[in-house]
C-alpha positions as CSV (number, residue, x, y, z in Angstrom):
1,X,111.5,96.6,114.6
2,X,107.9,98.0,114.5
3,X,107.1,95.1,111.8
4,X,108.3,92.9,114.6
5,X,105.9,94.3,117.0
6,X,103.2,93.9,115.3
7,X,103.9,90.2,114.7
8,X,103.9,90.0,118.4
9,X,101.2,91.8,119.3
10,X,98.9,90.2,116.3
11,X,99.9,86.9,117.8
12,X,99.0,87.8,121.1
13,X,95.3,89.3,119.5
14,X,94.7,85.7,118.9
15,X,95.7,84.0,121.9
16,X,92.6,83.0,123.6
17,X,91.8,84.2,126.9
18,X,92.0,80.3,128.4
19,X,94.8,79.4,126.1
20,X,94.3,75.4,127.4
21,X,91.0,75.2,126.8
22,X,90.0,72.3,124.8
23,X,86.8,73.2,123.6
24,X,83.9,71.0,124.4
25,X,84.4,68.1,122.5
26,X,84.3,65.4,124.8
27,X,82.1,67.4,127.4
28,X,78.4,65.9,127.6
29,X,76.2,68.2,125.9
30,X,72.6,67.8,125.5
31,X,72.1,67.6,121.6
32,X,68.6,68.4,121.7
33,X,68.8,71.5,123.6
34,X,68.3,74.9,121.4
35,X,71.7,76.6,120.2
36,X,72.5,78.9,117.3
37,X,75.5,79.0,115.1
38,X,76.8,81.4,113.8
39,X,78.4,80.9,110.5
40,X,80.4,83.4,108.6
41,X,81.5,82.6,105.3
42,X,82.4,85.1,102.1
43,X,79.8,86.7,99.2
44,X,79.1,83.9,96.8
45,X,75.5,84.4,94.6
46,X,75.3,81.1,93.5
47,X,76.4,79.4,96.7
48,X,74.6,81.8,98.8
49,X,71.5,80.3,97.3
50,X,72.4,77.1,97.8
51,X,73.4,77.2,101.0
52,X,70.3,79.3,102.4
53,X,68.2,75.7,100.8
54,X,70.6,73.6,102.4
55,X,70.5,75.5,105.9
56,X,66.6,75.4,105.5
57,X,66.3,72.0,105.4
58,X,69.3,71.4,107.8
59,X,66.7,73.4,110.2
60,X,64.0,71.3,109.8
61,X,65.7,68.2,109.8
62,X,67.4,69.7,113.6
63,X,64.5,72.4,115.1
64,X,66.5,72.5,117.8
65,X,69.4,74.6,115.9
66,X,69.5,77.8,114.6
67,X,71.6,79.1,111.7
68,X,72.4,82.6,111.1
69,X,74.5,83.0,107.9
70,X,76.4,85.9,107.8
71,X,78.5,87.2,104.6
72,X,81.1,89.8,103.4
73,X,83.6,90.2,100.5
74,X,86.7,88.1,100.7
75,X,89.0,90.6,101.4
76,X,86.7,92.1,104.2
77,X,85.9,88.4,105.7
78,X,90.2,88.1,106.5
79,X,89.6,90.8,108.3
80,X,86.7,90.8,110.3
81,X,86.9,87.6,111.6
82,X,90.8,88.7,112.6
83,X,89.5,91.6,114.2
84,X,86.0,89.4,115.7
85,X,88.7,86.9,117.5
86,X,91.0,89.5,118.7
87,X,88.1,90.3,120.8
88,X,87.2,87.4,121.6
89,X,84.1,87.6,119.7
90,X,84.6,84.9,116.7
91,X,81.9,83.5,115.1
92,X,81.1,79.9,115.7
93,X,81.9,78.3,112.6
94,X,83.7,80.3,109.5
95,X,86.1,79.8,106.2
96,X,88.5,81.4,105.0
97,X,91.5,80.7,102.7
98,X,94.2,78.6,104.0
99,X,96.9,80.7,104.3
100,X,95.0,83.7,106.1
101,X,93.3,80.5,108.4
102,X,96.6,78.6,109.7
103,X,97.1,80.7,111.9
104,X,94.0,79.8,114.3
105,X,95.3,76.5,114.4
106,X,98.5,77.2,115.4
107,X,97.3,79.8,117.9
108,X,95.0,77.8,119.7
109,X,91.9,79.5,118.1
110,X,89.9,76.2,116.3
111,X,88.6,73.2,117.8
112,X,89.5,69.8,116.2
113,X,86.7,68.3,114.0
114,X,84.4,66.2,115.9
115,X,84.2,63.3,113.4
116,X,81.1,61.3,114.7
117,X,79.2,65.2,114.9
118,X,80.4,65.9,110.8
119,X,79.0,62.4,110.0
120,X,81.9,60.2,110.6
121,X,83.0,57.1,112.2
122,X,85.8,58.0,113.5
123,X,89.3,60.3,112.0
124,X,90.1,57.3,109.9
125,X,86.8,57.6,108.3
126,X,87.1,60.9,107.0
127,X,90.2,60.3,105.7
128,X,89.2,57.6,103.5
129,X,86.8,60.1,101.9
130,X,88.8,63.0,101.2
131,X,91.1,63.1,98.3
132,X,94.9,62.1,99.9
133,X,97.1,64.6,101.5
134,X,94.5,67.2,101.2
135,X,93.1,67.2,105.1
136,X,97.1,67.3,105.6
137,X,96.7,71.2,105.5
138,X,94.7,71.3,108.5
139,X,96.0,68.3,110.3
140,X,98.3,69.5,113.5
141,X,99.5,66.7,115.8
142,X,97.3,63.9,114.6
143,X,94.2,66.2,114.9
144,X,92.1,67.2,112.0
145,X,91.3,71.0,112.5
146,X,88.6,71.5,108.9
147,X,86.7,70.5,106.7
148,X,87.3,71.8,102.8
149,X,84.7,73.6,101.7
150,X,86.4,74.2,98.4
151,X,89.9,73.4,96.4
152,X,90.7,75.2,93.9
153,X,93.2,76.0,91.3
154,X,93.8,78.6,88.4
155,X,93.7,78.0,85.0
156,X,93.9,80.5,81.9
157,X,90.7,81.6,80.3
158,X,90.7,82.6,77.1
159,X,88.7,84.7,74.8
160,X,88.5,83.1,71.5
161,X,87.4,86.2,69.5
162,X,90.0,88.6,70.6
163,X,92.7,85.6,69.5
164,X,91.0,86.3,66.2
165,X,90.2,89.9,66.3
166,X,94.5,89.7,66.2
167,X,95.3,87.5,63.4
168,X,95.4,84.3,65.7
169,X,94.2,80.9,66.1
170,X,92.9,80.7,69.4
171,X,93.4,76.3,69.1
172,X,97.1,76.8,68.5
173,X,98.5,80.1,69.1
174,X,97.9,79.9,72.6
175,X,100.9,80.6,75.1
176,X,102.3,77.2,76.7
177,X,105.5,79.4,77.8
178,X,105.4,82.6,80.0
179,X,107.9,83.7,76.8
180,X,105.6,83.4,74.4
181,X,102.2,85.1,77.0
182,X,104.3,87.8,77.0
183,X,104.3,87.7,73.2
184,X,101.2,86.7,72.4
185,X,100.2,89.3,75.1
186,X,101.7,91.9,72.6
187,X,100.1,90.9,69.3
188,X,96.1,91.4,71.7
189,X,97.2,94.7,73.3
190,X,95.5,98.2,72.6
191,X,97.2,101.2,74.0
192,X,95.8,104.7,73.9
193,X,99.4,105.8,74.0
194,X,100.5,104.3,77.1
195,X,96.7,103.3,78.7
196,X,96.0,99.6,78.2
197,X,93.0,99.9,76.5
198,X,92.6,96.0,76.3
199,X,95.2,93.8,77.4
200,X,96.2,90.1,76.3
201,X,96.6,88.7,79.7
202,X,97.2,90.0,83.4
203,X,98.1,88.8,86.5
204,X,95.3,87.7,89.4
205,X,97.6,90.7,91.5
206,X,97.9,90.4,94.9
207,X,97.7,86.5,94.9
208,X,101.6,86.1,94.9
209,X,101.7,82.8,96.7
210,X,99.1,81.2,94.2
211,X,100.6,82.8,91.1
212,X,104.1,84.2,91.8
213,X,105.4,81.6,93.6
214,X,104.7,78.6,91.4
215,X,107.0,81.0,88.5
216,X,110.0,81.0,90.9
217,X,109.5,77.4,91.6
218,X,109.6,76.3,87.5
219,X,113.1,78.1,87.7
220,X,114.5,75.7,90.7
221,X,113.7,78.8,93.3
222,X,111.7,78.3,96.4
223,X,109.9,80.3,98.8
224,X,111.4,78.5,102.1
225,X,113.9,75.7,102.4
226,X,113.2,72.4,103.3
227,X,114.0,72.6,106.8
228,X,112.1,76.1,107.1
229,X,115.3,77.6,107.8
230,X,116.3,79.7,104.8
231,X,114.1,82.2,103.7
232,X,114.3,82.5,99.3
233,X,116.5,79.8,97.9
234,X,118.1,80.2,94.6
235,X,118.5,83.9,93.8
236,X,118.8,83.6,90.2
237,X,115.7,81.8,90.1
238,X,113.8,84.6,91.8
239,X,115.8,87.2,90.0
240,X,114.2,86.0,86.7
241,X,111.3,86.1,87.9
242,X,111.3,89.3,89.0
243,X,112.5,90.9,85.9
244,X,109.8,89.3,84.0
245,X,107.5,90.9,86.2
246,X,109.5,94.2,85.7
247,X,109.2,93.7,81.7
248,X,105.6,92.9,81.9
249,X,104.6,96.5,83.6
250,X,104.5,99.6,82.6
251,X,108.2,100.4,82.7
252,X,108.5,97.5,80.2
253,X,106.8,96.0,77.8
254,X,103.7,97.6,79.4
255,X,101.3,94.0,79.2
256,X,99.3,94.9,82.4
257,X,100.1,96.1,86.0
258,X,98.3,95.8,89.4
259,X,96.8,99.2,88.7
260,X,94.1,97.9,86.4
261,X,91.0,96.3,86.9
262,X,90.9,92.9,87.9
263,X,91.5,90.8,84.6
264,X,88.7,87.7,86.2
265,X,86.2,90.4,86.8
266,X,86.3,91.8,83.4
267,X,86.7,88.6,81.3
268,X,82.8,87.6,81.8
269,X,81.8,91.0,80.1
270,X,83.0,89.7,76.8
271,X,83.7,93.7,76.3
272,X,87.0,93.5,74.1
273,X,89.0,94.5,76.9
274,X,90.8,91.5,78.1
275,X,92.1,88.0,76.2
276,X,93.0,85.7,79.0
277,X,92.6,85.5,83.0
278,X,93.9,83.6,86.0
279,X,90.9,81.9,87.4
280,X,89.5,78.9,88.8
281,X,86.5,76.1,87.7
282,X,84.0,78.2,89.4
283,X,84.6,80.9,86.8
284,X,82.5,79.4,84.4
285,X,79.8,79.4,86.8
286,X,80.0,83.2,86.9
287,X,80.3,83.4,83.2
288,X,76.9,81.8,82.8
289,X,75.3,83.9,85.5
290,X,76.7,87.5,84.0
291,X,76.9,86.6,80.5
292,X,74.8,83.5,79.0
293,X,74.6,84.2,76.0
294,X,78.6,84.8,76.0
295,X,78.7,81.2,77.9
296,X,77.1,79.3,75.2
297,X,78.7,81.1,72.7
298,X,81.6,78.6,72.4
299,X,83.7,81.2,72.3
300,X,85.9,80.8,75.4
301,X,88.6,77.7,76.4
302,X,90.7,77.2,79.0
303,X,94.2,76.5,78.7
304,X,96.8,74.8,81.2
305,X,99.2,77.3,83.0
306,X,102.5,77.7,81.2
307,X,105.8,77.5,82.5
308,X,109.6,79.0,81.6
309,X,111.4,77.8,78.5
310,X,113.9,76.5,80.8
311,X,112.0,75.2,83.2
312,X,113.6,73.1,85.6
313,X,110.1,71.9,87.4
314,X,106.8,71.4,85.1
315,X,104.6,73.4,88.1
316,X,101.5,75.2,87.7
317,X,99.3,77.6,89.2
318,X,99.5,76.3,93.7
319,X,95.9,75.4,94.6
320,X,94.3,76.3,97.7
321,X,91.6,75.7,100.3
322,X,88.3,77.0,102.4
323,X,87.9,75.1,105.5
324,X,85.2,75.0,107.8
325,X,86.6,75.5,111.1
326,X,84.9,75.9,114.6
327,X,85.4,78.3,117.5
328,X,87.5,76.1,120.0
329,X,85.7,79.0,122.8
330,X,82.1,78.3,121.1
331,X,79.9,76.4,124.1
332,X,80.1,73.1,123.6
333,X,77.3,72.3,122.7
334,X,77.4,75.1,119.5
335,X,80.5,73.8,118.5
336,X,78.9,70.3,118.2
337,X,75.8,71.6,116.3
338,X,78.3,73.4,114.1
339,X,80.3,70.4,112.9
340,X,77.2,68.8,112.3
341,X,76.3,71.6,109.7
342,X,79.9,71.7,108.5
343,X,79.1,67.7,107.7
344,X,76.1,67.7,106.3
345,X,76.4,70.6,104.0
346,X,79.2,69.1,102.8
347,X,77.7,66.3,102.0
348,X,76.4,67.7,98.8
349,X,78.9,68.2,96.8
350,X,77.9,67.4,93.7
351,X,74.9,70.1,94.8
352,X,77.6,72.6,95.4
353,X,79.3,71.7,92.1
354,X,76.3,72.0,89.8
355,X,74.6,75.0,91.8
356,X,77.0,76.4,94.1
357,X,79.2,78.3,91.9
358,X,81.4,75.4,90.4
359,X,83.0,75.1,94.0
360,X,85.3,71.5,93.7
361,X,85.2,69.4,97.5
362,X,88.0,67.4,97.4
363,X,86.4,64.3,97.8
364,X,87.4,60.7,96.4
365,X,83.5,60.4,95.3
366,X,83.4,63.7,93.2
367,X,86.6,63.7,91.9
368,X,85.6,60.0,90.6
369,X,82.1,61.4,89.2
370,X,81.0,62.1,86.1
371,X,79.1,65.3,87.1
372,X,82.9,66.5,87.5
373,X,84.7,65.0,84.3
374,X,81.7,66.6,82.2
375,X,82.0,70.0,83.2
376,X,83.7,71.4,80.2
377,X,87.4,71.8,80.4
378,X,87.5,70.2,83.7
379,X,90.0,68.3,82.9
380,X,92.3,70.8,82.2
381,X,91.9,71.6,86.0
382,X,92.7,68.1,87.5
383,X,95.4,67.8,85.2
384,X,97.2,71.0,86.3
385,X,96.2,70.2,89.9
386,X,98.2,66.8,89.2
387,X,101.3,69.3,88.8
388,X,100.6,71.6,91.3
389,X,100.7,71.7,95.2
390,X,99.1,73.3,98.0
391,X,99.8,77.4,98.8
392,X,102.4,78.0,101.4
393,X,100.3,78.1,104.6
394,X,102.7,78.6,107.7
395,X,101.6,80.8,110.2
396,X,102.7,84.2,108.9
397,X,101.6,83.0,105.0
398,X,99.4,86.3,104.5
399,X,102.5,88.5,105.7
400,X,104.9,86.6,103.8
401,X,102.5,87.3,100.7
402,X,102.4,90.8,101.3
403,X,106.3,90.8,101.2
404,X,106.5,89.0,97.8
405,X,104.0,91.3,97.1
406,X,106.1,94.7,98.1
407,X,109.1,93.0,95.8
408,X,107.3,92.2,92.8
409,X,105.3,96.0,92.7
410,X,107.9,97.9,93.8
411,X,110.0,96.5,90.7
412,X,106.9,96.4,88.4
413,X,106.2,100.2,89.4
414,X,108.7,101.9,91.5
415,X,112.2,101.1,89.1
416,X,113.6,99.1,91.9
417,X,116.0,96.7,90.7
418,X,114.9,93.0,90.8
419,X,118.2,92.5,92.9
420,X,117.5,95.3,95.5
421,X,113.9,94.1,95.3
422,X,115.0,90.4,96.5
423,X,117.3,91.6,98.8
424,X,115.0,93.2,100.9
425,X,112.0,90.0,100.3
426,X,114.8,87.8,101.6
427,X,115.4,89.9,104.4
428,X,111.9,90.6,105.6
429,X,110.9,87.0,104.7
430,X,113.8,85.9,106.8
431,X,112.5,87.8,109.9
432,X,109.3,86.6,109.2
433,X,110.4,82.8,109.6
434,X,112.6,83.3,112.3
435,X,110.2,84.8,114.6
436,X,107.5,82.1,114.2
C-alpha cells in the first residue's frame, strides 16, 4: 500500500501545473530575441569538451542565445531533474536514459520536437535519417518527443593478459555460453579466502533491464506479456535465471556480487584485478584517456555477449537511449532555441564519435560510415545490436528495475530462494503494471 502511494504521488510530482498546455510550438516567437537554455546533461570528459566547442560556436553562429551547460553524475542527473520538475523547475532541455525519461512523455512533461527548429523538413524528414524503429521509443501518438543523443549497447571486454596469466588462450577460450563465463570465470579468480581478490567477470549491477533481462529472455521468459497484462511470463525461465545469479555470488560459486567495485571502472586500470566487463563502444574511449599505453597495448578484445546452452532466443545485451528532450513549460521561444541546439549538435556525429567519448547516434549516415566500421571491434557492437532490442521503457521502467533488482540481490545475498524471490518480483511487478 505505501509503495502504491508513492506511485501516485510521484505521478502527481510530475503533472504539470497546466496539464493542457501545449508548449509553444506553433506560437509566434520572435527568433531573434535573446533567450537562454538551460541544458542539463550527465559528466562525460570527453564529451564535455566537445560539447563546450560545439556550444561555442553554436553561440556565435546565434548571439542571440545563450547556453548554460550544466552536469552531474548519472545516477545524481535521474534524480535532480525528478526532483527540478516536481517543482516545476526543469531545465529547458536535458537527457537522460530512456527508461528513467518515458515517463515525462507520458506525464505531459516534454514538448514534441519541432522539426523545422532541429533542422528538418518536416517529421518525415527526420525519420528518414535516423536508423528505423529507433525514434519509435520516443514517438507517442504520431509525435516525436527526442532526439538520440546516444545508443548504446554492451559488449564483453576482455583482458588478454589475465586469459594468459591462467593458462588460457584469450582467441579461443573465451565464454560464448553463460556456462562456460561462469567457468572460465573460475579458472581467473583470486580469493584471499573468500575476498575476490580479482575476478574473471562481473555483472554491470544494478542495470537489470539491460543485462538481466536479456538472460531471462534467451530462456523463453519475458519481463511483460504481449498485451502488457501479465507481469513475468514463464517462471522456469526466470527461475534459471535466478539461480545462476544465486551460484554466481558469494553463497555460490563466489564469481562476483554487487558488493564489489564496479567491474567497467576497474577494467581501464589494467591492475590484475578484473578479466572481463559489461560495457559499451565508448569504453574504449575511456581506455585511451585513463590508460594509453594499456590501449595500444593490443592487449584487450571485445567479445559478443553469450547466451544459455539451451537457449531458446539468440538475444544479447538490450540497448538503450539518451534523448534530448525539451521542457513542454519552457517559454516558447526557449523551447525553440533549444531544439535548434538539440539539432545542430547532433549534427556532428561523427565529431561525437571520434571526440566525444565513442558516443554511437543512431543515424543512417554513421551507421553507413567508415569512421564507424573502423573503430576497432565495432563490429562486434552492430552485430550484437542486430540481436538485441530496446530496454523496457514503460512508465514505471526504473521501479520495475529496482524490483528485478530486489529479486536478483536478495537471492545473490540474502539465501532467498529463487522461487520466493520470483514470487514476490511477480507480485510487485504486477502492481506496478496494473496501476499504470
Amino acid at each position: 500500500m505505501k509503495r502504491s502511494i508513492a506511485l501516485v504521488l510521484m505521478a502527481t510530482l510530475l503533472i504539470p501545473f497546466s496539464l493542457f498546455a501545449q508548449g509553444g510550438k506553433e506560437a509566434v516567437v520572435d527568433e531573434n530575441a535573446p533567450v537562454t537554455v538551460q541544458y542539463w546533461t550527465h559528466e562525460d570528459p570527453a564529451r564535455t569538451d566537445l560539447e563546450n566547442e560545439l556550444i561555442a560556436t553554436f553561440m556565435a553562429q546565434n548571439p542571440n542565445i545563450t547556453v548554460v551547460r550544466t552536469t552531474q553524475s548519472s545516477a545524481k542527473q535521474i534524480e535532480l531533474v525528478q526532483t527540478a520538475f516536481a517543482a516545476n523547475q526543469g531545465p529547458d532541455m536535458f537527457n537522460l536514459p530512456i527508461e528513467n525519461q518515458y515517463a515525462y512523455i507520458t506525464n505531459y512533461r516534454v514538448a514534441p520536437v519541432d522539426y523545422q527548429a532541429a533542422g528538418y523538413a518536416n517529421k518525415q524528414d527526420l525519420l528518414d535519417n535516423y536508423v528505423e524503429g529507433v525514434l519509435d521509443t520516443v514517438t507517442v501518438d504520431g509525435e516525436v518527443y527526442g532526439l538520440p543523443l546516444e545508443l548504446t549497447n554492451w559488449a564483453i571486454y576482455v583482458n588478454k593478459k589475465i586469459f594468459r596469466d591462467a593458462g588460457l588462450n584469450p582467441e579461443t577460450d573465451y565464454p560464448k555460453t553463460w556456462e562456460e563465463m561462469a567457468d572460465v570465470s573460475e579458472k581467473l579468480v583470486i580469493r584471499d579466502g573468500d575476498i575476490l581478490i580479482r575476478r574473471g567477470f562481473d555483472f554491470r549491477y544494478p542495470y537489470y533491464l539491460t543485462f538481466f533481462v536479456p538472460m531471462v529472455e534467451q530462456l523463453g521468459g519475458e519481463l511483460i506479456s504481449s498485451d502488457g497484462k501479465q507481469a513475468i511470463v514463464n517462471d522456469d525461465a526466470w527461475i534459471k535465471a535466478l539461480t545462476y545469479m544465486q551460484e554466481w555470488g558469494p553463497s555460490g560459486r563466489n564469481l562476483g556480487s554487487p558488493t564489489y567495485k564496479n567491474a567497467r571502472k576497474l577494467f581501464n586500470l589494467d591492475n590484475n584485478d578484473i578479466a572481463m566487463a559489461h560495457s559499451g563502444l565508448y569504453q574504449e574511449g575511456r581506455i585511451e584517456a585513463d590508460n594509453p599505453e594499456f590501449f595500444e597495448s593490443g592487449e584487450w578484445m571485445v567479445i559478443p555477449y553469450p547466451v544459455f546452452e539451451d537457449a531458446v532466443r539468440d538475444v544479447a545485451s538490450c540497448y538503450y537511449g539518451h534523448f534530448f528532450m525539451v521542457n513542454i513549460d519552457s517559454d516558447p521561444a526557449v523551447q525553440k532555441a533549444a531544439w535548434k541546439l538539440a539539432g545542430f549538435l547532433l549534427s556532428h556525429g561523427e565529431d561525437y564519435l571520434t571526440r566525444g567519448g565513442n558516443i554511437i547516434q543512431p543515424t543512417k549516415a554513421l551507421f553507413a560510415s567508415d569512421t564507424l566500421k573502423n573503430m576497432p571491434y565495432s563490429d562486434v557492437f552492430i552485430n550484437d545490436m542486430g540481436r538485441a532490442h530496446m530496454i523496457y521503457y514503460g512508465a514505471n521502467s526504473a521501479e520495475i528495475q529496482t524490483q528485478i533488482r530486489y529479486a536478483v540481490e536478495s537471492v545473490m545475498l540474502s539465501g532467498v530462494s529463487p522461487q520466493k524471490a520470483l514470487a514476490t518480483l511477480r507480485s510487485a511487478v504486477q502492481e506496478i503494471i496494473d496501476e499504470q
